[in-house]
PAGU-549635 format. One record per residue (C-alpha): z, y, x; residue number from 1. Coordinates in nm, 2 decimals. Example, Ala and Ser with C-alpha at 12.3 -4.5 7.8 and 13.67 -1.06 7.14 Angstrom:
// PAGU-549635
+--------+--------+--------+-----+
:      w :      v :      u :   n :
+--------+--------+--------+-----+
:   0.78 :  -0.45 :   1.23 :   1 :
:   0.71 :  -0.11 :   1.37 :   2 :
+--------+--------+--------+-----+
***
This chain:
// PAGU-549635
+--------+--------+--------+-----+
:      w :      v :      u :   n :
+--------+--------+--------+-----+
:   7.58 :   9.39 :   9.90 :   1 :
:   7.61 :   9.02 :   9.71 :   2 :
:   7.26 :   8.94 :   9.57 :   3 :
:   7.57 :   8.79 :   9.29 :   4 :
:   7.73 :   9.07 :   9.24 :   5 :
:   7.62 :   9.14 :   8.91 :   6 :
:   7.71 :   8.82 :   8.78 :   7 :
:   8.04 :   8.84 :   8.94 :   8 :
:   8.06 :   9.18 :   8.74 :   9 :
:   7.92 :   9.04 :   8.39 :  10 :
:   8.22 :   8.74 :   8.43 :  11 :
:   8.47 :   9.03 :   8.54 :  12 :
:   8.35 :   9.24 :   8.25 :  13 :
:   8.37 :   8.90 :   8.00 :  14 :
:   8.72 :   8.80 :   8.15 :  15 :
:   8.86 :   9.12 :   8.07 :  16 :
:   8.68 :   9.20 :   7.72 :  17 :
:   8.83 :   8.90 :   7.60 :  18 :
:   9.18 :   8.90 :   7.71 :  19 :
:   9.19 :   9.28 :   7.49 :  20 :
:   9.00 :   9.14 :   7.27 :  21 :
:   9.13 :   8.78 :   7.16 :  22 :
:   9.52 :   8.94 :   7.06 :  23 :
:   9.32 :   9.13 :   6.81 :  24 :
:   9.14 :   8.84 :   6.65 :  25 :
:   9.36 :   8.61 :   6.64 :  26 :
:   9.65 :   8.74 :   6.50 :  27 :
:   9.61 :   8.94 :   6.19 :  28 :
:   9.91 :   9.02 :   6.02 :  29 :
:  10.21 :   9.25 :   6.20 :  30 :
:  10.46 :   9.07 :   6.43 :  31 :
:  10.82 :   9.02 :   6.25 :  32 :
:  10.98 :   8.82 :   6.51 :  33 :
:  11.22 :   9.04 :   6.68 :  34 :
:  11.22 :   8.83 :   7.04 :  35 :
:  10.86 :   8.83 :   7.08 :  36 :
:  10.85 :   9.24 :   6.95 :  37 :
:  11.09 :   9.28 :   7.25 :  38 :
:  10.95 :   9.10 :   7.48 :  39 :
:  10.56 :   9.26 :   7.40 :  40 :
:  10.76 :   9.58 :   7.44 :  41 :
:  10.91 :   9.50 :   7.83 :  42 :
:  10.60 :   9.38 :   7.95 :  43 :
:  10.41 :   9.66 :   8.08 :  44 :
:  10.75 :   9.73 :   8.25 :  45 :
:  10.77 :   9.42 :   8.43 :  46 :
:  10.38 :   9.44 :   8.53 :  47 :
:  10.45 :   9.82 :   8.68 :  48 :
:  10.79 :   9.68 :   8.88 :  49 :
:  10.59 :   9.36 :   9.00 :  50 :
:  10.27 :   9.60 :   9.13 :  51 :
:  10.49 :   9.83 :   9.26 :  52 :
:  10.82 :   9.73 :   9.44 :  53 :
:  10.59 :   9.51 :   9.68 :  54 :
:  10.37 :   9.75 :   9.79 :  55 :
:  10.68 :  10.02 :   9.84 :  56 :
:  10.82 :   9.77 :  10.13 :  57 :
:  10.53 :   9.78 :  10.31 :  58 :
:  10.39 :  10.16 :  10.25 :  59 :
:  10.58 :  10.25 :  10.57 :  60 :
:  10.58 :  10.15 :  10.94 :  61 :
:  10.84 :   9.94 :  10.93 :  62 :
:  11.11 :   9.75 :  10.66 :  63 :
:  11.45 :   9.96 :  10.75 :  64 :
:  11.26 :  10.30 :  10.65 :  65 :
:  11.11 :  10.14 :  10.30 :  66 :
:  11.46 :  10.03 :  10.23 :  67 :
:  11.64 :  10.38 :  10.31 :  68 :
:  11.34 :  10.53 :  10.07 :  69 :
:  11.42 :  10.29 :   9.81 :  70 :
:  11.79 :  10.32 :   9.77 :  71 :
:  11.75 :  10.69 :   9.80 :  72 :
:  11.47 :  10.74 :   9.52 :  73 :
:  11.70 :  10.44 :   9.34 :  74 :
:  12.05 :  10.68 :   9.35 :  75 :
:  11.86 :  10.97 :   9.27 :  76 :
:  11.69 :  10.81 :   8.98 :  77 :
:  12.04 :  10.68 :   8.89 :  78 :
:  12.17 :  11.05 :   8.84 :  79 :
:  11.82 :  11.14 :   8.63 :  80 :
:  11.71 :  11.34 :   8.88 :  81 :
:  11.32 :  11.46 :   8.84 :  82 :
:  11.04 :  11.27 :   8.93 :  83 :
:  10.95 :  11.52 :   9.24 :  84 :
:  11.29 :  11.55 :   9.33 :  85 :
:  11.32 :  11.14 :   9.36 :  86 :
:  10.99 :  11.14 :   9.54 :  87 :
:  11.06 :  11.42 :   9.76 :  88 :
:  11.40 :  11.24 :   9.88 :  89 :
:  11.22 :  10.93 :   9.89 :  90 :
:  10.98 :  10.98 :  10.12 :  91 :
:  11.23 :  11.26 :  10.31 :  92 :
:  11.45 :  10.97 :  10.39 :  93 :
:  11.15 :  10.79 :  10.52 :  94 :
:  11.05 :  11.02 :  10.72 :  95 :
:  11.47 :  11.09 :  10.91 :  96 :
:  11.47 :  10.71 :  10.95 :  97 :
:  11.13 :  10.63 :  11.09 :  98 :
:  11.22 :  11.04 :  11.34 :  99 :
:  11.56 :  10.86 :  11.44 : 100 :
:  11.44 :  10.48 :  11.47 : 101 :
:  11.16 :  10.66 :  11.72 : 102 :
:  11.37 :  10.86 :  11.89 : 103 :
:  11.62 :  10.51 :  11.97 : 104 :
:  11.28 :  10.36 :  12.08 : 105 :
:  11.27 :  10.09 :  11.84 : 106 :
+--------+--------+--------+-----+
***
């Protein structure tokens, strides 16, 4: 291990204290602004899709299966199906896709 590696984990610690921290501080009174509510509200939204929808593409042994996965967890989802139901289909149709695409050889 880094003889720096508790400095790299004091700055870590500091970077990420004050990024909670600073909102707090700095602004006191409630926010009115209707555009800035909504778009505080969507963030952690776009943060999960951005983390996620990258790493789904590549989860699997190759593109065509990710894609069958997605658009069958994406339909399901669609039709407010449950959450084990979407993963179970999910990864079911990953699974037929990457049996058949290894069966054709490819």
């Amino acid at each position: 291990m880094s003889e720096n590696f508790p400095i790299y984990l004091l700055v870590m610690a500091g970077v990420t204290y004050l990024v909670r921290m600073l909102p707090m501080v700095l602004i006191k009174k409630e926010i009115q602004n209707k555009f800035i509510l909504a778009f505080l509200h969507y963030i952690p939204y776009a943060v999960l899709a951005v983390m996620t929808v990258p790493a789904v593409f590549f989860a699997t042994s190759c593109i065509p299966s990710a894609v069958v996965g997605v658009v069958i967890a994406v339909i399901l989802a669609y039709f407010e199906r449950s959450l084990l139901t979407v993963a179970f289909g999910s990864c079911a149709g990953v699974f037929l896709t990457e049996w058949i695409l290894s069966l054709l050889g490819k």
